[in-house]
C-alpha positions as CSV (number, residue, x, y, z in Angstrom):
1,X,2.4,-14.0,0.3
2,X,0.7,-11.0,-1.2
3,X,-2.8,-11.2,-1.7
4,X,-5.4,-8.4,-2.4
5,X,-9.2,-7.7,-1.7
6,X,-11.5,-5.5,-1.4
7,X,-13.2,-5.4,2.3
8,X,-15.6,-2.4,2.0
9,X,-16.7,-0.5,-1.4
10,X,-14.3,2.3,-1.0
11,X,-11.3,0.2,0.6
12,X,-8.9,-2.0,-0.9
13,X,-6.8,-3.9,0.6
14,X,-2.9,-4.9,-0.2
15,X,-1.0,-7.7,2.2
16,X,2.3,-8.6,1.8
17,X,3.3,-10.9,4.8
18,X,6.3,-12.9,4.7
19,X,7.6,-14.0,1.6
20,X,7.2,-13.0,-1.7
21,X,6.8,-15.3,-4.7
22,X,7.5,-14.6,-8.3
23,X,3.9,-15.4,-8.6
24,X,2.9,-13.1,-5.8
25,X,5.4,-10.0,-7.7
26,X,2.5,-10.8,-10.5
27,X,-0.5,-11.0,-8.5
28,X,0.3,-7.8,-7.0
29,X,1.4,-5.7,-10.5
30,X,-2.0,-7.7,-11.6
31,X,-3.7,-5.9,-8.3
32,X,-2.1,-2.8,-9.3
33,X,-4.0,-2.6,-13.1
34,X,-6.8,-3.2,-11.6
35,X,-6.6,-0.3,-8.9
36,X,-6.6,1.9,-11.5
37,X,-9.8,0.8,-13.1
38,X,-11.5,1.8,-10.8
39,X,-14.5,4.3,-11.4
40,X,-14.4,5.5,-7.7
41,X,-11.5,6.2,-5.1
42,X,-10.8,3.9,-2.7
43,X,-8.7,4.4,0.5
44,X,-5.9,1.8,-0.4
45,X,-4.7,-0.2,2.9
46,X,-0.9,-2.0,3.0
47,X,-0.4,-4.4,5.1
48,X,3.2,-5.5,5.8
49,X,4.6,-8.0,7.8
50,X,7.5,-10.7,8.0
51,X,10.2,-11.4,6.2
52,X,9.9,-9.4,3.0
53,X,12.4,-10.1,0.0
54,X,10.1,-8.8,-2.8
55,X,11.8,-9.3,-5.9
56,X,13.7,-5.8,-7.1
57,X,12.2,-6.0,-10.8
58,X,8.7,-5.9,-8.7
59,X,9.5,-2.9,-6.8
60,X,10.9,-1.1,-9.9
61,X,7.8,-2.0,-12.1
62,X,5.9,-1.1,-8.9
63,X,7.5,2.4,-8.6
64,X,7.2,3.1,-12.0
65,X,3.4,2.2,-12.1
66,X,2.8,4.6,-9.5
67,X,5.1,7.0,-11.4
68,X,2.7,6.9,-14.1
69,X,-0.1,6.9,-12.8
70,X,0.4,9.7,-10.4
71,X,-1.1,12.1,-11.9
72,X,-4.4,9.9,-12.3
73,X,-3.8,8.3,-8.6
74,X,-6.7,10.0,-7.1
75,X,-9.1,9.3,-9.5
76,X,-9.1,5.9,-7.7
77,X,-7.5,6.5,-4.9
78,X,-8.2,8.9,-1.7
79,X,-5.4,7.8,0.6
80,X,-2.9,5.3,1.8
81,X,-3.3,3.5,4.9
82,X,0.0,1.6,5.7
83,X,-0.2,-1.1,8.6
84,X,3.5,-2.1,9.6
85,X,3.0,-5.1,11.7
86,X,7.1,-5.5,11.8
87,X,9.1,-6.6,8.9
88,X,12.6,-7.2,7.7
89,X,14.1,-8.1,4.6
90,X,16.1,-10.7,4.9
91,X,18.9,-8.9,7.5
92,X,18.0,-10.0,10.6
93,X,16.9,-6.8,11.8
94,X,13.2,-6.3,12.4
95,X,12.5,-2.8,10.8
96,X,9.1,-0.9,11.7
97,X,8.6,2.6,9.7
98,X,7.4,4.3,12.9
99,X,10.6,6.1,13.6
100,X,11.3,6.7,9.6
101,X,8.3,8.6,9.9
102,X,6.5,7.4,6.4
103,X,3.9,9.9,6.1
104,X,7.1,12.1,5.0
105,X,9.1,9.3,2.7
106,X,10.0,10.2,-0.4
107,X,7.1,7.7,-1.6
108,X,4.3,9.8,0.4
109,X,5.3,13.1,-0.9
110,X,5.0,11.6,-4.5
111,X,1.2,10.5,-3.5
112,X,-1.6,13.4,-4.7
113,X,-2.7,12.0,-1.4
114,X,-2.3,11.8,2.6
115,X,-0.3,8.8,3.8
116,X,-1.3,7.6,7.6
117,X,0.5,4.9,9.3
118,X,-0.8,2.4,11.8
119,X,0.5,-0.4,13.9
120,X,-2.7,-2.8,13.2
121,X,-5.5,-3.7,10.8
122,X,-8.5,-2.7,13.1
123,X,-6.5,0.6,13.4
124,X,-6.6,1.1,9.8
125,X,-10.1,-0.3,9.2
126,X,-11.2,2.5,12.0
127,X,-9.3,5.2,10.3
128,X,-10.6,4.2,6.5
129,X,-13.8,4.4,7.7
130,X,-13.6,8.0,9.4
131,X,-11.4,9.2,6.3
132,X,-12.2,12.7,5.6
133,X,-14.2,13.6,2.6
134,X,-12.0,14.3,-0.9
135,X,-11.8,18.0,-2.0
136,X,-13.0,17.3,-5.7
């Protein structure tokens, strides 16, 4: 399931928990385009959870739109929350990005942006709200 929302003015929030549709790969490129028509930056929260076997078109269409977009990225966005709640992709194997340390991926060094990674929602909702004002 992916499904997207907006919980405060400056925070949007992405959720992909177990599986992932075809229709779900298009709701979430669809949330993407939208993200970046936004007039103000938000703090962008992921939520992931479950088994997650997100089509790899998505991801590559994904990757490219940020890509693309980064050097635009913080024109609507001021950081990237991500709340692993435990996930795997189909293996078996439960994978949580605490040990892979995501604030350094290869993804988060792409980001014009910090990266902070949480184990839960009301973590993420606490730290959104006490994010640090942008530089700009």
């Amino acid at each position: 399931m992916f499904r997207s929302s907006t919980p405060a003015k400056d925070i949007v929030l992405f959720e992909m928990v177990d599986r992932q549709s075809d229709e779900d790969g298009k709701a979430y490129l669809a949330a993407l385009a939208a993200l970046s028509a936004r007039s103000e930056p938000a703090i962008l929260i992921f939520r992931v959870a479950g088994e997650i076997n997100q089509d790899h078109e998505i991801r590559k269409q994904a990757a490219a739109w940020f890509k693309q977009k980064r050097d635009r990225l913080g024109m609507f966005a001021k950081g990237l929350i991500r709340v692993d709640e435990g996930h795997h992709h189909g293996d078996g194997e439960i994978h949580s990005h605490d040990a892979d340390d995501p604030e350094q991926s290869n993804f988060a060094r792409m980001l014009p942006f910090p990266v902070r990674h949480v184990a839960s929602l009301d973590a993420a909702y606490d730290l959104a709200r006490d994010w640090p004002p942008s530089d700009s």
